[in-house]
C-alpha positions in Angstrom: 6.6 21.0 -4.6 3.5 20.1 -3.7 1.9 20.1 0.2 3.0 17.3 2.5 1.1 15.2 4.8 2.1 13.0 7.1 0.6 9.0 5.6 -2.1 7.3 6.2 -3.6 11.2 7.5 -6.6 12.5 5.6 -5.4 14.5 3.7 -2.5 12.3 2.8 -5.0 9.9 1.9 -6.7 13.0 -0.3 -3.6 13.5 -2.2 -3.0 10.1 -2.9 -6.4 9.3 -4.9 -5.8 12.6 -6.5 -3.0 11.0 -8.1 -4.6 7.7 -8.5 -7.1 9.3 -10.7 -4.4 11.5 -12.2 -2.4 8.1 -13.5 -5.6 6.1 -14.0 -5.2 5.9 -17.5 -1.5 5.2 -17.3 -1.1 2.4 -15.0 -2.0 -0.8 -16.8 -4.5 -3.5 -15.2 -3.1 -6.0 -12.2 -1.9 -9.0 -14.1 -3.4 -10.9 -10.9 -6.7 -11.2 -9.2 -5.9 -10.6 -5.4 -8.3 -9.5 -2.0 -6.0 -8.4 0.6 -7.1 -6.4 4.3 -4.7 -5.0 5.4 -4.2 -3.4 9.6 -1.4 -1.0 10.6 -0.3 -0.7 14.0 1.8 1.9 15.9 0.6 5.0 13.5 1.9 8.2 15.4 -1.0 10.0 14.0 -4.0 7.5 15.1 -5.1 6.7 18.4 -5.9 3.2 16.7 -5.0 0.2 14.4 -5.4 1.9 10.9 -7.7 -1.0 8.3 -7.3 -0.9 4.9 -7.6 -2.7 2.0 -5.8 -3.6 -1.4 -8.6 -5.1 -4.2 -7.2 -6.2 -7.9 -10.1 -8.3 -8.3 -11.7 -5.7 -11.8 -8.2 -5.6 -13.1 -6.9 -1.8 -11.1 -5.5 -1.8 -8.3 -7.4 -0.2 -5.7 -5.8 0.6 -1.9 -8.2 2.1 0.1 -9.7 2.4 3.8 -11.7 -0.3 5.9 -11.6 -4.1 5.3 -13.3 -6.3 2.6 -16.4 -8.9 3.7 -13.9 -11.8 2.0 -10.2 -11.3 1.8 -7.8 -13.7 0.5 -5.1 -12.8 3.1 -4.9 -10.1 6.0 -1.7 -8.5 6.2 -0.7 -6.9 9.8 2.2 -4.6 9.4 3.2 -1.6 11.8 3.7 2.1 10.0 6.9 1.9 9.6 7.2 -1.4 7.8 3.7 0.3 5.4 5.8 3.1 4.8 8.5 1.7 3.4 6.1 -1.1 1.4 4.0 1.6 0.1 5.4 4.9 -0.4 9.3 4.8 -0.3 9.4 1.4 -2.1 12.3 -0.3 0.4 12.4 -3.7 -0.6 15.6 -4.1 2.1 13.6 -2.8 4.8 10.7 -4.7 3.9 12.4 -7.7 4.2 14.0 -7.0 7.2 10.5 -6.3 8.6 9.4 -9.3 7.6 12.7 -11.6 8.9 11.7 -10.2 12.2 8.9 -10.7 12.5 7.0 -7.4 11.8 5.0 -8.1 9.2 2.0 -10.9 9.8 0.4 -13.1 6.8 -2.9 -14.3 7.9 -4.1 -16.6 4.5 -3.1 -17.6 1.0 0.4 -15.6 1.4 1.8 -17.4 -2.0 -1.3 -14.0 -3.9 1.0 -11.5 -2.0 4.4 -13.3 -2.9 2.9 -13.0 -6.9 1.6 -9.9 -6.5 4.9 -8.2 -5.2 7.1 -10.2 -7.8 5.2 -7.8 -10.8 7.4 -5.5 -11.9 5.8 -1.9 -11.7 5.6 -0.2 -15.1 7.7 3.4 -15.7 4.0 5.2 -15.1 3.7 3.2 -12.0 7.3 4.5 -10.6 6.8 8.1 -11.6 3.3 8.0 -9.4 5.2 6.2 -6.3 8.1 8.9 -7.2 5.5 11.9 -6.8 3.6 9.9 -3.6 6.9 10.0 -1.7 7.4 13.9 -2.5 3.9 14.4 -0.8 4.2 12.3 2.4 6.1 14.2 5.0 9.5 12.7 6.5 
């Protein structure tokens, strides 16, 4: 098994392009062109909100730190709720977030609705599969 890291740490963040670019030429292009920021709140391992950002807009699908100049939509979301959206795939606890109120939509929220209704590919699974072995519980 490989080392564990705790998410959104550095070298959680280290691991996880590792196996972006490991799965680069498996994962086919975003169907969709989408700019999303994206904030996390309540990290246990951040003094601060953690920004991100998710960019489809040259067809891959690129998650990665800080905010973009123009974004389509800001999501706000605490670390919980970007756990389960991002690494253990929890559609249940997702929308629960959501229903109560954890997850914010600031902009065209109709990109995100598309965006999470594409199915992810068998490639796509296998490199959520091996991101969940790596983030510590």
């Amino acid at each position: 098994m490989s080392e564990q890291h705790h998410f959104l740490t550095d070298g959680w963040i280290d691991a996880a392009r590792a196996l972006r670019a490991e799965f680069a030429d498996r994962i086919p292009p975003s169907p969709m062109e989408v700019r999303i920021n994206v904030v996390i709140t309540e990290s246990p391992h951040h003094e601060s909100n953690i920004e991100g950002h998710i960019d489809t807009s040259d067809g891959e699908t690129l998650i990665e730190r800080g905010h973009l100049a123009e974004p389509e939509l800001t999501l706000t979301v605490d670390y919980a709720t970007a756990l389960a959206a991002f690494v253990t795939r929890d559609p249940q606890a997702v929308m629960q977030a959501f229903l109560g109120g954890k997850i914010l939509v600031e902009g065209d929220a109709s990109k995100l609705m598309m965006l999470q209704a594409q199915p992810p590919s068998d490639d796509a699974l296998e490199m959520y599969q091996r991101l969940d072995a790596i983030t510590a519980k």
